[in-house]
N, C-alpha and C positions, 0 to 999 in steps of 0.2 A: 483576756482570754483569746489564744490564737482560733480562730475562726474562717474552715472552709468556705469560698465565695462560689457560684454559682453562674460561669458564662457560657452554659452549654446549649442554650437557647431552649432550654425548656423551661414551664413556671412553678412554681409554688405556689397553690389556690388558697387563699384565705375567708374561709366562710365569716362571715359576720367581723369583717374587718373595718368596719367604720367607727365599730364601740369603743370600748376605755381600753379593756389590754387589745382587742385585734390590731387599733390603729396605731397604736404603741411597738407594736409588735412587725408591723408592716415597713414602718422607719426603720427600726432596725434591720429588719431583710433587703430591703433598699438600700442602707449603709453599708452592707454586706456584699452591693452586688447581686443578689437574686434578683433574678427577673419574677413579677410578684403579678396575679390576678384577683381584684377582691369582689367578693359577691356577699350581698346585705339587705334584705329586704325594708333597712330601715324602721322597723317597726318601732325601735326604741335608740333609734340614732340618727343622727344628719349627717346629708351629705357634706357639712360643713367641715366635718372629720379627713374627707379626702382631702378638702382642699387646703385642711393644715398640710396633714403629709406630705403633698406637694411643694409646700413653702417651706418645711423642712429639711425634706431631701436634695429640692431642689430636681425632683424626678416626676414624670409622668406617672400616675396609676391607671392600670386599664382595672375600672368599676364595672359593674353590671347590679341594677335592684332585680335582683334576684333570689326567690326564697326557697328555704332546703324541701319543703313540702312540694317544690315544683317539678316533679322531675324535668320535663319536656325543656322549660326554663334552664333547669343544670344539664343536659342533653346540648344544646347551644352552647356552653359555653365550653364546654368540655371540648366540643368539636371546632373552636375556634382558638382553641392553644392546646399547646403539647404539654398538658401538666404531666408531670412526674410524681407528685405527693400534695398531700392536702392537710390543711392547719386549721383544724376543726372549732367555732366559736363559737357559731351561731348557736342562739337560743334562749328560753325565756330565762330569767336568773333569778326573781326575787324567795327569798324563801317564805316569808310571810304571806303575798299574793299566793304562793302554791298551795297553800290550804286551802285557801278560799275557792280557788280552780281548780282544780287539780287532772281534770280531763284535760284541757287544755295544754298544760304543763305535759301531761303523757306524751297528748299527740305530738304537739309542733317539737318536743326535744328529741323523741324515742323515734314517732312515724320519720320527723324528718333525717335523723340520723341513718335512720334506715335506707328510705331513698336516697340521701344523700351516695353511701355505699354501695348501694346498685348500680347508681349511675358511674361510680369509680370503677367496680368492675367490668361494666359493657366498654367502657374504656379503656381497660387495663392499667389503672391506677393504682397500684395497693398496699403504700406507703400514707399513714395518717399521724396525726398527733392530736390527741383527742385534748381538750377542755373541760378536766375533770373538775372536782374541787375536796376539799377539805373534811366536807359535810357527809362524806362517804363511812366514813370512822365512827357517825353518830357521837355516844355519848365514850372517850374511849379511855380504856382503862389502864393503857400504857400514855406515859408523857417521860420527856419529847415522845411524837408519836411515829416510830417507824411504820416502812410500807405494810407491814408484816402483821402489824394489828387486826384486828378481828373489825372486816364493816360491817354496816347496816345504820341505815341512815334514821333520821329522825322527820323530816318532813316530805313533799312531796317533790320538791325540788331535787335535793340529795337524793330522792331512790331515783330520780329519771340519770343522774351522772352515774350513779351504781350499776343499772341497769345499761345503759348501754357501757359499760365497761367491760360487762359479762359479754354483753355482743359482740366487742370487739374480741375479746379474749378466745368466745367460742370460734369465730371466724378465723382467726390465726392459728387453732387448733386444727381444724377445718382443711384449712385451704394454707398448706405450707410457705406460699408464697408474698402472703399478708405480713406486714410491721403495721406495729402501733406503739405509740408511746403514749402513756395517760397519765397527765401531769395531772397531780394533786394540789391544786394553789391554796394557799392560807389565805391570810387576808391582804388583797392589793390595798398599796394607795399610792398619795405622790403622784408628780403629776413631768412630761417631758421638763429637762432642764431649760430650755428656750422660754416655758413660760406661754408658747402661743396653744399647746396641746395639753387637757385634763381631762380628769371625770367630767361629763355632762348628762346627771341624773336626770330625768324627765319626771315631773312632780317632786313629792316630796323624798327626799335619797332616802333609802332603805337601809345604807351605809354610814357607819359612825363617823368615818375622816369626812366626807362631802357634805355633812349633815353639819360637821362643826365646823366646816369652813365656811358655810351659808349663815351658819350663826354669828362668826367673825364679818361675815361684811353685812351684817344687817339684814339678811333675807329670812332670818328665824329668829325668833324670840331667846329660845331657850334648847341647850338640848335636854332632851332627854335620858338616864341614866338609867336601865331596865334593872334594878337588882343591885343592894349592895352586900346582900347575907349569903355571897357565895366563901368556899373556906380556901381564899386569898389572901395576900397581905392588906388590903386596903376593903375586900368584900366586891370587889367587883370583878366580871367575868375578865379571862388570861386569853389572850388570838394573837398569833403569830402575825406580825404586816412586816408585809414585803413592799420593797417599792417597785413600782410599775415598769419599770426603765431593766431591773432586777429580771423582771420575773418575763418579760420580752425577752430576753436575753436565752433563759433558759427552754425557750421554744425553736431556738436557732439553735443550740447545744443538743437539742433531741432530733431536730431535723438532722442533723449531720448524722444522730447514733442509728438514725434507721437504715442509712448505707451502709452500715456493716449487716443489714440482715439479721436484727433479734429477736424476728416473732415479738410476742406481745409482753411488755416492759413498761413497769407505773416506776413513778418517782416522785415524792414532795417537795414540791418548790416553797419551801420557807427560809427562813433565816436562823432557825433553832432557839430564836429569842423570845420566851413571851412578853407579851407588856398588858398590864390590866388598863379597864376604861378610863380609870383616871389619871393614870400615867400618859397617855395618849392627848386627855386632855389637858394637863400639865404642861406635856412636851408642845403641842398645838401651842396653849397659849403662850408658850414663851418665843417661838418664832412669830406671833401678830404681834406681841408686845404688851401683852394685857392679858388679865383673867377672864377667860371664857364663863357663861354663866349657864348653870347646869342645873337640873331638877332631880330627886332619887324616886324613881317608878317602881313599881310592883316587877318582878321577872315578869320575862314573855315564856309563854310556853314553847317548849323542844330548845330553848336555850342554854347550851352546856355548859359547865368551870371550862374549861382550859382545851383548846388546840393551839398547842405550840408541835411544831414540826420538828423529827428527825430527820434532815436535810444530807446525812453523810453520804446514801447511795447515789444522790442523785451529785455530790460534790465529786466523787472518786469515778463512778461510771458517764457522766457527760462530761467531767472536767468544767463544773460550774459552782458557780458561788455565789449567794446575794454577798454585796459587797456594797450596798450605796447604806449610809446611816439613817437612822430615823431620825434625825435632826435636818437631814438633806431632805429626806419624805416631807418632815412638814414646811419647811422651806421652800420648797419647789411648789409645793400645795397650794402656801398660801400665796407664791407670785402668780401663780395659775388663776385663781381667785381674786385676787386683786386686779389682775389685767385684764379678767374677763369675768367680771360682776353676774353677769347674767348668763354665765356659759357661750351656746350657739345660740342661746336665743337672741333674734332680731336679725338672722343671717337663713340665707334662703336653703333651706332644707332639702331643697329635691335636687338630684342630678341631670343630668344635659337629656334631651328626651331620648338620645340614641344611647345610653346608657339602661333604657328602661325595659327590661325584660320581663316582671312578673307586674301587671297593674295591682296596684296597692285596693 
């Protein structure tokens, strides 16, 4: 995919660029050429994550621990580079913890988004790419699922991505000078082709691909299987996975759609493919080379049959594709996992102390 590079001396901010897709995402803009700034309060990543990027690109990242709740914090950083637009990450993710939190979850995603956007304004920033997700659809009654479907989320995670979609949307209503693109992701997984860059869940992964790659090297017993009396071919729940390296890809394809000036534009980044859990587990075990060993659980509550993506808008209007296999997915996964047993752990977590803006 031919792709605009960026040598005009201005940067593209990446909020919560240390995580699984930010720093994924940041390689890419790097490869690209974009001069790139990332801000991360770390809360659920290391800065071990920078210093792959840097061994991959083979570039500098200028970092800052900086968190979106800080205004003053993004006031500095804003004021020490000429950003042009910003690649929205940051925030909590799990959706199971969101029940149990769910104040929490409001604030740091909504408050912070909010200031986040203030501070773009006093700037004069107003070009974004929001980090929507899939969970906006809730339970949905079209499959594949176009943008077009009817949302409303199921937990509290999903309504805080709904919720500031509206924000954005009403803001671009608003104020005519506003872009935003709110990508929809299915399910990431897979891990950089290099093999040095993956998921690095903090406790126990929330996610089925890092959950069963911790099962393949020994860090878990068993996975777990939530439900097999969904009406599937096999009874287990249908998610569209994209791979990581995919779905980076398609945040550089919406940064470039926002130069044309669209006002506010969502798009699903999937593959159009479902694959049920046990497929996933199948395909997994046959890249380690062995049968993964697996438990049948009761469902979890707010967990739906089927999100598989209708990906055509966003194939025809960004000129984007997933295109890597899910054979490559678990492939990559498992030499991720293999090379790096224990993630970042045992690698020093925090960044340079001139790097540290918001004290933890």
């Amino acid at each position: 995919m031919a792709m605009a590079t960026n040598s005009s001396g201005k940067f593209v901010l990446v909020t919560g660029g240390a995580g699984y897709i930010g720093s994924h995402t940041v390689v890419e803009l790097l490869n690209k050429d974009y001069n790139v700034v990332v801000v991360d309060n770390l809360y659920n990543s290391s800065y071990e994550a920078i210093r792959r990027i840097e061994k991959i690109s083979g570039k500098k990242v200028h970092f800052f621990q900086c968190d979106i709740l800080d205004g003053p914090g993004l006031r500095k950083v804003f004021s020490q580079f000429d950003i042009y637009s910003v690649i929205h990450f940051a925030g909590l993710k799990a959706v199971g913890e969101s029940t149990q939190i769910p104040l929490d979850y409001y604030h740091n995603n909504i408050t912070g988004t909010i200031t986040l956007l203030q501070v773009m304004k006093e700037f004069n920033v107003k070009n974004i790419v929001f980090s929507s997700s899939a969970t906006v659809y809730g339970d949905p009654p079209i499959i594949p699922i176009p943008e077009t479907c009817p949302t409303g989320s199921t937990n509290p995670y999903g309504r805080t991505k709904l919720f500031i979609e509206h924000i954005l949307r009403d803001l671009c209503v608003a104020e005519k000078d506003w872009n935003a693109a709110l990508l929809r992701y299915f399910n990431p997984a897979g891990a950089h082709p290099s093999g040095i860059m993956g998921e690095n869940p903090t406790g126990i992964p929330n996610n089925l691909m890092p959950y069963l790659a911790q099962v393949a090297i020994g860090k878990r017993e068993e996975l777990s299987v939530f439900g097999n009396d969904y009406k599937t071919k096999d009874g287990t729940a249908i998610r569209d996975y994209i791979h990581v390296v995919d779905l980076s890809l398609g945040h550089l394809a919406a940064l470039e759609k926002l130069n044309t000036k669209p006002g506010c534009v969502e798009y699903n980044l999937g593959t159009g493919h479902g694959s049920t859990v046990l497929e996933m587990v199948a395909a997994f075990s046959k890249a380690v080379g062995r049968d993964l060993p697996y438990k049948i659980c009761p469902r979890r509550a707010g967990d739906v049959t089927n999100l598989t993506a209708d990906p055509r808008k966003a194939n025809t209007e960004l000129n984007w594709k997933a295109e890597i296999s899910l054979e490559e997915m678990c492939q990559s996964l498992w030499t991720w996992q293999t090379n790096n047993p224990e993630g970042f752990e045992g690698c020093d977590p925090n960044p340079p102390a001139e790097c540290i803006v918001t004290q933890k």
